[in-house]
VOPAGU-2260 file (C-alpha; in pm, 1 decimal, decimal comma):
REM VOPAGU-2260
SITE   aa  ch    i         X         Y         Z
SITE  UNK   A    0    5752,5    6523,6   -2076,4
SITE  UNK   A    1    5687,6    6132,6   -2042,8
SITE  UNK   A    2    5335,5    6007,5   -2144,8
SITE  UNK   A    3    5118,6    6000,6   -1840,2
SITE  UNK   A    4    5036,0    5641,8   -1956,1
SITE  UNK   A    5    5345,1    5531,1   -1851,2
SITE  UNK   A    6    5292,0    5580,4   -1493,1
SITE  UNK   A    7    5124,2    5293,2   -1298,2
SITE  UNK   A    8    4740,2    5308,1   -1276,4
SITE  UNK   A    9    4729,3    5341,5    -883,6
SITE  UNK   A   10    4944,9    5667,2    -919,6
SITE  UNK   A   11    4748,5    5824,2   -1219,8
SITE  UNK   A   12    4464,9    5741,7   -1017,1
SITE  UNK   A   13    4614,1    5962,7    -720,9
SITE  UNK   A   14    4715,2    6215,7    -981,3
SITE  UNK   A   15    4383,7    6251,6   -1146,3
SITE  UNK   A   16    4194,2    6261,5    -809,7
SITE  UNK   A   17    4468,1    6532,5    -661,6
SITE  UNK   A   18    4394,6    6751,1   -1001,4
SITE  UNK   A   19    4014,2    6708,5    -928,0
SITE  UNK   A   20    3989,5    6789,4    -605,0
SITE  UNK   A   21    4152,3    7150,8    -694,8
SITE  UNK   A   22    3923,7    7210,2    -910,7
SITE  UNK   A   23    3589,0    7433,2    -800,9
SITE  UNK   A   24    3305,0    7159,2    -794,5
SITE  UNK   A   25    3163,6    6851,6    -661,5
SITE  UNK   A   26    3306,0    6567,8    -433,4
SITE  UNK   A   27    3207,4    6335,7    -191,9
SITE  UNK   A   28    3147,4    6376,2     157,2
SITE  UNK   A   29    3435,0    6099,8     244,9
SITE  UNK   A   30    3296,1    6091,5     638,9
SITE  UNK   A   31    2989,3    5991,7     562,3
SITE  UNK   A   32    2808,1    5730,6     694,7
SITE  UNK   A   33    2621,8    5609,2     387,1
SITE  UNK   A   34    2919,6    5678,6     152,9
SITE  UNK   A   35    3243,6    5549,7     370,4
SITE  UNK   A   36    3189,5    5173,9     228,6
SITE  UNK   A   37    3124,7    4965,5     -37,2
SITE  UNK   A   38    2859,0    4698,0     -12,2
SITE  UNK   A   39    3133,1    4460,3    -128,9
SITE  UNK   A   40    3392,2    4624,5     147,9
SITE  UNK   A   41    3082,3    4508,9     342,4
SITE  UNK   A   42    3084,1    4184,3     243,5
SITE  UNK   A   43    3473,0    4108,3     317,1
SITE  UNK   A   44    3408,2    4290,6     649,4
SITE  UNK   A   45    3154,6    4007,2     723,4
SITE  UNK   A   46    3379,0    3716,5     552,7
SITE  UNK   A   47    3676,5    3815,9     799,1
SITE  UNK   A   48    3463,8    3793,3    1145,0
SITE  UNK   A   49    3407,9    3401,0    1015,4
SITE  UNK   A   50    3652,5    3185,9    1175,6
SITE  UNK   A   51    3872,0    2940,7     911,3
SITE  UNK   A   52    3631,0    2700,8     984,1
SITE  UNK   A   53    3280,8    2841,7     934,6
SITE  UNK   A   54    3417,0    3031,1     625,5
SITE  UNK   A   55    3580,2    2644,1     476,7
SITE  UNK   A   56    3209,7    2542,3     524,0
SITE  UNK   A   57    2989,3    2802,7     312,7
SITE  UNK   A   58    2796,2    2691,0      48,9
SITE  UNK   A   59    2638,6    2973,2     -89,8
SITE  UNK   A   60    2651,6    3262,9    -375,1
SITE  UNK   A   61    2701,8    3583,1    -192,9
SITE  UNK   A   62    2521,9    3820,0    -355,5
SITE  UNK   A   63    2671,6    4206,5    -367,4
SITE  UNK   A   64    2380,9    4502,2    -499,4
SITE  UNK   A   65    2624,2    4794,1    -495,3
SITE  UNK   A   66    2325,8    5077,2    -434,1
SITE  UNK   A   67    2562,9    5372,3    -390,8
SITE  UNK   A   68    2862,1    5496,2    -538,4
SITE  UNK   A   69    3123,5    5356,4    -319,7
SITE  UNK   A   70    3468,3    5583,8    -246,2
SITE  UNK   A   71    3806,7    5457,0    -216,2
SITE  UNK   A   72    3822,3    5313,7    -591,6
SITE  UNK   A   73    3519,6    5102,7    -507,5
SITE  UNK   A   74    3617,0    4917,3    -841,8
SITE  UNK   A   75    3877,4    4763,5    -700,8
SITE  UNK   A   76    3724,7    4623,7    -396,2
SITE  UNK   A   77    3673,7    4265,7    -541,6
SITE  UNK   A   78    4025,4    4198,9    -514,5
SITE  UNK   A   79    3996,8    4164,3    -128,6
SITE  UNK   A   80    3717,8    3897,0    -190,2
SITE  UNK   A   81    3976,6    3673,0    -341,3
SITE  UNK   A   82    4179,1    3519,1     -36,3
SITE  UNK   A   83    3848,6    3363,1     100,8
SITE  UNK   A   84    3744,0    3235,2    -225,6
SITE  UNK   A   85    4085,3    3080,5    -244,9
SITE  UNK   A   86    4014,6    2916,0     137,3
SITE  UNK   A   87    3703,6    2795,1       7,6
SITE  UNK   A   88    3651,9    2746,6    -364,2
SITE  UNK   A   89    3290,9    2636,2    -307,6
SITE  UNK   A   90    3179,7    3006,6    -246,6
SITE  UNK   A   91    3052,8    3211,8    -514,7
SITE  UNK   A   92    3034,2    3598,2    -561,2
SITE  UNK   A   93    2794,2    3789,9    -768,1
SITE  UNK   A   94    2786,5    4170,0    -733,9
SITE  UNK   A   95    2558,3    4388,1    -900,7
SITE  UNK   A   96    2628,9    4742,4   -1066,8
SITE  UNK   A   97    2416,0    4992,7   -1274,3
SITE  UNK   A   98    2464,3    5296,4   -1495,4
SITE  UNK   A   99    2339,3    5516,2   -1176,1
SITE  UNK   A  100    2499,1    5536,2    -926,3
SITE  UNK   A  101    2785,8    5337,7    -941,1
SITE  UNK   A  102    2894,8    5430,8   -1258,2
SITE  UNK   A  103    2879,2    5823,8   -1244,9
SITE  UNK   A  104    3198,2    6011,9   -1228,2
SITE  UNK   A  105    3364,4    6017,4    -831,3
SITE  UNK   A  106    3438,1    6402,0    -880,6
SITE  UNK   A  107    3180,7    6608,2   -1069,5
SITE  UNK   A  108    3344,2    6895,4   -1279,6
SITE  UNK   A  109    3201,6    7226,8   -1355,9
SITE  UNK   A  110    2887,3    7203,4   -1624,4
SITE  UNK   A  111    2865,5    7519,7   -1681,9
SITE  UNK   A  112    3154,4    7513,1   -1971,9
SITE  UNK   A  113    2918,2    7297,9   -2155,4
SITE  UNK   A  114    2616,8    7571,0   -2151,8
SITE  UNK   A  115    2333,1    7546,6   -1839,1
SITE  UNK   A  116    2100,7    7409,3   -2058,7
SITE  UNK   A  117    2315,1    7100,7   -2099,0
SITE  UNK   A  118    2471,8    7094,5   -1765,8
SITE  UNK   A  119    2117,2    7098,0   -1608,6
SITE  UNK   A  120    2005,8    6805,4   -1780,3
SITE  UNK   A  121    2280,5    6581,7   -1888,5
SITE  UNK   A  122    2636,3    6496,0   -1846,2
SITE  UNK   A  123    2822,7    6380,1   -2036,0
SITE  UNK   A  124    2828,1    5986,6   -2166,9
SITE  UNK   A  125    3222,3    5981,9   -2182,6
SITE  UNK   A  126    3227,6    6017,3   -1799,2
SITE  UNK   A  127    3011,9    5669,5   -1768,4
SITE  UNK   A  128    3213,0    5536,4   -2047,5
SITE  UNK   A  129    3575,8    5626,4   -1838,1
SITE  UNK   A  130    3421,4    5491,1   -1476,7
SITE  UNK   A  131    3314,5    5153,6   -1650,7
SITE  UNK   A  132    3641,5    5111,2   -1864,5
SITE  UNK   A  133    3841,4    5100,1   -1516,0
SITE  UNK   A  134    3559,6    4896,9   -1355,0
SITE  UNK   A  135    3558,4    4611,9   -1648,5
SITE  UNK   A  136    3978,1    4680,8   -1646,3
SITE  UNK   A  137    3978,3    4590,3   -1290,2
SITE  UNK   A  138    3818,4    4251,7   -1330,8
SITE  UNK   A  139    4068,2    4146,2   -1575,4
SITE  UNK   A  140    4312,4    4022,4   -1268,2
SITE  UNK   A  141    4092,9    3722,6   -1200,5
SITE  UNK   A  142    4209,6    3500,5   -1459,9
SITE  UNK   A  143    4568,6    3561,7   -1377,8
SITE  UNK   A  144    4447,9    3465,1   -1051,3
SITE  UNK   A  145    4294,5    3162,8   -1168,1
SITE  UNK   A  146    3975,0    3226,9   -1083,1
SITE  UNK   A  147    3686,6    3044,2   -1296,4
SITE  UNK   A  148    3414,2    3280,7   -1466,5
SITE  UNK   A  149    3171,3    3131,1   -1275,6
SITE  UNK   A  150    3321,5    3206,5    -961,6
SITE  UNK   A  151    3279,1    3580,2    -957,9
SITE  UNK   A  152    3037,4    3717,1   -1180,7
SITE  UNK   A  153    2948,0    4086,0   -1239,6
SITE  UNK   A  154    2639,5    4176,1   -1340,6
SITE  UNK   A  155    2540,8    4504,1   -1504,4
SITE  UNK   A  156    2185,6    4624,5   -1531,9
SITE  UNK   A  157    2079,2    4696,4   -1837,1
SITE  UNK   A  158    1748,2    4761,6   -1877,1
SITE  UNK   A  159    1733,9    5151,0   -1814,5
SITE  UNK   A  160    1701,1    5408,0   -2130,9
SITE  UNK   A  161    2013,9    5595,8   -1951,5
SITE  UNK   A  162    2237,2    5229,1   -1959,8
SITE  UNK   A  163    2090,4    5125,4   -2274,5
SITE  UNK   A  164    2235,9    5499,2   -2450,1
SITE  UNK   A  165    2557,0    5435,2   -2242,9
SITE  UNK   A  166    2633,0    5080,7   -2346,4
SITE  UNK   A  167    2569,9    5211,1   -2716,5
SITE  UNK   A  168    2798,6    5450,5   -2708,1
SITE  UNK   A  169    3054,8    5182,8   -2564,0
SITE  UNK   A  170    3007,5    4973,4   -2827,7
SITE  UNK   A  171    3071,4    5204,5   -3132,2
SITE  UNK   A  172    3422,5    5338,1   -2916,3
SITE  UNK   A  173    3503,8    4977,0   -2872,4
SITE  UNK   A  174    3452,6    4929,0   -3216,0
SITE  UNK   A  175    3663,3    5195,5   -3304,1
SITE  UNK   A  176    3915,8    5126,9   -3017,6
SITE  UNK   A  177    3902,6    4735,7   -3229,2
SITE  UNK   A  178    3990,8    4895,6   -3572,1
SITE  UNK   A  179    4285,5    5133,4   -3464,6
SITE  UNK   A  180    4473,5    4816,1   -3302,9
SITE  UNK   A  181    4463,2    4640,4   -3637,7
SITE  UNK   A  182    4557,9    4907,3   -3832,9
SITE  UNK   A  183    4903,9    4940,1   -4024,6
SITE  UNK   A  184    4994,2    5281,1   -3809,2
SITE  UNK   A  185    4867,1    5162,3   -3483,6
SITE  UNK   A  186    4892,9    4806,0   -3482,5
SITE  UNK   A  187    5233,7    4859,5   -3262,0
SITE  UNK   A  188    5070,1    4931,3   -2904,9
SITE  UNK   A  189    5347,3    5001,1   -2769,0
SITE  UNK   A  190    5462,3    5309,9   -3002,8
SITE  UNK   A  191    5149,2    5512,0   -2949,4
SITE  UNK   A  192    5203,3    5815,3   -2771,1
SITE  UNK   A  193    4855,2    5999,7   -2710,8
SITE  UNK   A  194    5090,0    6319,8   -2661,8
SITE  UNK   A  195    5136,7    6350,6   -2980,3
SITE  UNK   A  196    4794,9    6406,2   -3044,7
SITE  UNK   A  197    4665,2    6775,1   -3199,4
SITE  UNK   A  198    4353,3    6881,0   -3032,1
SITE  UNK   A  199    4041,5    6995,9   -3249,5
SITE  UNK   A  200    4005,0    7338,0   -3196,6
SITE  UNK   A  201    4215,1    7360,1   -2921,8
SITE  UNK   A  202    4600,6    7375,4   -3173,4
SITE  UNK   A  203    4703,4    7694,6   -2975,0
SITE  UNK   A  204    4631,6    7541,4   -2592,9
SITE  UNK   A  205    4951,2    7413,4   -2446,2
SITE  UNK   A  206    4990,6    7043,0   -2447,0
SITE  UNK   A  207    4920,9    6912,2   -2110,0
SITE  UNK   A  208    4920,7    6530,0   -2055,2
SITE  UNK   A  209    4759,3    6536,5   -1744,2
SITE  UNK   A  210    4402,4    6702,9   -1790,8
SITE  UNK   A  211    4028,6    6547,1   -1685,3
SITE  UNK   A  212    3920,2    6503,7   -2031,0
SITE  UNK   A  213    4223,0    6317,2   -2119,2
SITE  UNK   A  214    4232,9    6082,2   -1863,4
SITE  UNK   A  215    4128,3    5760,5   -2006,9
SITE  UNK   A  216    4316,5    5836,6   -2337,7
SITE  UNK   A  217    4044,0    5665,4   -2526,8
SITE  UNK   A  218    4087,0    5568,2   -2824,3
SITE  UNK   A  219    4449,6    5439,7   -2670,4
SITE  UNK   A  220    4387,8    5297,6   -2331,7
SITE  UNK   A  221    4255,4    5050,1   -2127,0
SITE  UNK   A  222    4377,7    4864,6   -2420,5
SITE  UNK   A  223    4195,3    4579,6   -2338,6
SITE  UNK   A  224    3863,3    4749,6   -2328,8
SITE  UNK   A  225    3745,0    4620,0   -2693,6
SITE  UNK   A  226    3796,4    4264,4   -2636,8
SITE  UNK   A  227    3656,0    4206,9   -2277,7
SITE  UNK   A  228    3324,8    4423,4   -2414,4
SITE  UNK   A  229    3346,1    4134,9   -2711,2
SITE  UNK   A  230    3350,4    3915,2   -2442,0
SITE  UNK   A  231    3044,8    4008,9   -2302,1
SITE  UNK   A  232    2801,8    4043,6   -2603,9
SITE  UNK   A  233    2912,0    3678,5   -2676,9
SITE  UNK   A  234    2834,4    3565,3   -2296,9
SITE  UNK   A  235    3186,9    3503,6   -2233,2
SITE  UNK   A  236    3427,0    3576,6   -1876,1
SITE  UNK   A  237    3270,2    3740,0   -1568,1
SITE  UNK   A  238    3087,0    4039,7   -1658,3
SITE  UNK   A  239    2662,7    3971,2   -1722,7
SITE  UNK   A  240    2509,3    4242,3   -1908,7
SITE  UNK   A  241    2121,0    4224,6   -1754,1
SITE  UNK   A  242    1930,6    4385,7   -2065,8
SITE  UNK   A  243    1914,2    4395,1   -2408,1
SITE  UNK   A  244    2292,7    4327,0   -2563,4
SITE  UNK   A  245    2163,0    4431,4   -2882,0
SITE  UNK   A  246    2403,7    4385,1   -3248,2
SITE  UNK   A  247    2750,6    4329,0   -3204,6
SITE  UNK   A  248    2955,5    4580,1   -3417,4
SITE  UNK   A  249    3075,9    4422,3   -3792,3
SITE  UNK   A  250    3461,6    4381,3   -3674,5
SITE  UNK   A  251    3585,0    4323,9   -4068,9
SITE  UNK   A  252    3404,9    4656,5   -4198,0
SITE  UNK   A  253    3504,4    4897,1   -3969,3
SITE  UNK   A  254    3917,4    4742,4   -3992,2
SITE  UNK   A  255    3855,3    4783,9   -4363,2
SITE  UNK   A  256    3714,7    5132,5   -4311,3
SITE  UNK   A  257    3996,1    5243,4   -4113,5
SITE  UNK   A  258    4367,9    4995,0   -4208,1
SITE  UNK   A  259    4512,0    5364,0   -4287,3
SITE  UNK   A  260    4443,9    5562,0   -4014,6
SITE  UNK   A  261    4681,9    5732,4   -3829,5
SITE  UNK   A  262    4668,4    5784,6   -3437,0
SITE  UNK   A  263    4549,5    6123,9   -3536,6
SITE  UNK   A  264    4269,2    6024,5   -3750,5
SITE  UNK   A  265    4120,1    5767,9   -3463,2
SITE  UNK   A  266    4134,1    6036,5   -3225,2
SITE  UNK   A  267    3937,0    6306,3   -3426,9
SITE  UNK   A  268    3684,7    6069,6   -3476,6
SITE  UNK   A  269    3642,8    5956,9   -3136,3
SITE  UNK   A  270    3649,5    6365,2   -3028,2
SITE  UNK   A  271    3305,1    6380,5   -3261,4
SITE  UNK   A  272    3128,1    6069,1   -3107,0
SITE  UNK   A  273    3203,0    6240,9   -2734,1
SITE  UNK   A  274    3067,4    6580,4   -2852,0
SITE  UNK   A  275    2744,4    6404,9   -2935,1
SITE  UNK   A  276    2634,8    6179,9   -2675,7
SITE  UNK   A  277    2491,9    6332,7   -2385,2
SITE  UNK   A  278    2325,0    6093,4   -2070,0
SITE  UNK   A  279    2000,4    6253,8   -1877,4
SITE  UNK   A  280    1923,3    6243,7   -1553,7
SITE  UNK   A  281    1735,2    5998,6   -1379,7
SITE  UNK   A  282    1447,5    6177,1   -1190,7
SITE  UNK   A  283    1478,1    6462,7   -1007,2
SITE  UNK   A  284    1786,8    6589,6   -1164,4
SITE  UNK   A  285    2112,8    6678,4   -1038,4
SITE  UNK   A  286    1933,8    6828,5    -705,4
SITE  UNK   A  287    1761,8    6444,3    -646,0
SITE  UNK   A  288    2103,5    6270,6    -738,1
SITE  UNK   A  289    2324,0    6545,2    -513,3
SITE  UNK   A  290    2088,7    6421,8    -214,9
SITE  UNK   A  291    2112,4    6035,2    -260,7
SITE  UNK   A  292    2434,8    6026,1    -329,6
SITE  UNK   A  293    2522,9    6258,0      -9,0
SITE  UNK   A  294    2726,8    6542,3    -251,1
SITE  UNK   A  295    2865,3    6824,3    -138,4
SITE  UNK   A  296    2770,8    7091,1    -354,2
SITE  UNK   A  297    3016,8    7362,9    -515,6
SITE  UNK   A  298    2978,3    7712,9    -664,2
SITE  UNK   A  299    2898,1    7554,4   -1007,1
SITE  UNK   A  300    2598,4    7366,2    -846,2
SITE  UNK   A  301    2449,3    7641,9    -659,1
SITE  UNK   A  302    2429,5    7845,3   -1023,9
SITE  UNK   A  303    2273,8    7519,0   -1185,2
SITE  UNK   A  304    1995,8    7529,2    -926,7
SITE  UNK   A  305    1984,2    7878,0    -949,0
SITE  UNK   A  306    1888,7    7837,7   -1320,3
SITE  UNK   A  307    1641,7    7557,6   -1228,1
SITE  UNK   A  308    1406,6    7773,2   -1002,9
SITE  UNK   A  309    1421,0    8085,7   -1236,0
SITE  UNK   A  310    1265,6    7775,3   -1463,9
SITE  UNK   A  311    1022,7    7686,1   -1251,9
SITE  UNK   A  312     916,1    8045,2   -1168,1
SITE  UNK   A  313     886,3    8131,6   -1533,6
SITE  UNK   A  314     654,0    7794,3   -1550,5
SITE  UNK   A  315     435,1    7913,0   -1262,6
């Protein structure tokens, strides 16, 4: 079986979402009002009722708070902004993201797997960590299509405990992601076949490369994750962190730490960091979030609030 990495990204998308929405849990209500669009599908909406004209004389930053998770692969959206920027290089675009809500996972999988106490109040950080790889991934086409940084910005807020843990835990599997390119085993991208990989704990399952938790193939892939998160602790390209960038990663020690590792080694170690890092809820909980976000909720999410009433009754 080929590596599911070398399939497009528009088609493992499909894939992935196809495998998801078999699966007994949570997706979005894709009629709905308040989730059909994206405020930036918004914006274009509005930019092609302007005649040539009127949209040849804007001067202005358009300014794009994404308050909902969009659907459609609302990460991609900013491409359509591009043929009026290139009718009228004077405009400017600046959209604005944030851990919750546009970050969370489009399809929520069981919890339960991970015990009730967990699945009631966290998820886990890997599932931020996968929806903002393919988000910064996806802003990677503007230089190609010679757009200036300053042209279309991206700005992620970063002031909340919840982004604050997320964009740690980005950091140390950038780090790692930085180390296993320049090592002697892994150095050749184009050799490294994440199928080859032996799960912890899980040597007897059947190799499947297709699975939820494998999607992003972290450590492996976007494999230009690690520099465009340099990028932005130094200030540099389109993407604004809004918050506290705190200590780049030392680059040289962790290489050194690491020039030997095989594929296998990287892997294991990145396994340990997901196991560890769990994100909470904002207020409210999943029940609060389900409601804002317009979710439709599955058998897994009826026995989560199940568990949170017997809670409360034992509190009363």
């Amino acid at each position: 079986m080929f590596p599911f990495l070398n399939l497009p990204r528009e088609l493992r998308d499909q894939l992935y979402n196809a495998y998801l929405h078999n699966e007994d849990g949570l997706f979005y209500l894709y009629g709905s009002k308040e989730m059909q669009y994206a405020n930036t599908a918004v914006a274009i909406g509005f930019l092609s009722e302007l005649s040539i004209e009127e949209s040849k004389g804007l001067r202005a930053t358009v300014v794009i708070k994404e308050d909902r998770k969009g659907v459609a692969y609302p990460e991609t959206h900013t491409k359509g902004l591009l043929p009026y920027y290139h009718e009228n290089p004077h405009l400017r675009f600046e959209t604005h993201l944030a851990i919750w809500p546009n970050l969370v996972p489009a399809v929520w999988l069981p919890y339960i797997c991970y015990g009730a106490e967990t699945a009631i109040h966290a998820v886990k950080a890997e599932s931020f960590l996968i929806e903002l790889a393919d988000w910064v991934e996806e802003t990677t086409f503007l230089e190609a299509a010679n757009v200036p940084a300053g042209s279309m910005t991206f700005v992620l807020e970063g002031r909340r405990d919840e982004t604050l843990h997320v964009w740690d835990f980005v950091k140390r599997a950038v780090s790692m992601q930085e180390a296993m390119f320049s090592s002697l085993h892994c150095s050749n991208q184009e050799t490294l076949d994440p199928t080859t990989i032996i799960y912890p704990y899980t040597e007897s399952i059947d190799q499947q490369p297709l699975s939820s938790w494998r999607r992003l193939q972290l450590p492996s892939d976007p494999r230009s994750f690690y520099s465009t998160i340099k990028n932005i602790v130094h200030g540099i390209g389109n993407i604004r962190f809004d918050g506290d960038l705190g200590s780049i990663w030392n680059s040289d020690e962790a290489i050194a730490n690491r020039k030997d590792w095989s594929l296998q080694e990287f892997w294991n170690e990145f396994y340990e960091l997901r196991l560890l890092n769990r994100i909470s809820f904002p207020p409210g909980g999943i029940p609060a979030y389900f409601r804002a976000c317009n979710l439709v909720p599955g058998p897994e999410e009826h026995y989560v609030q199940e568990l949170m009433d017997e809670d409360a009754e034992e509190e009363l």
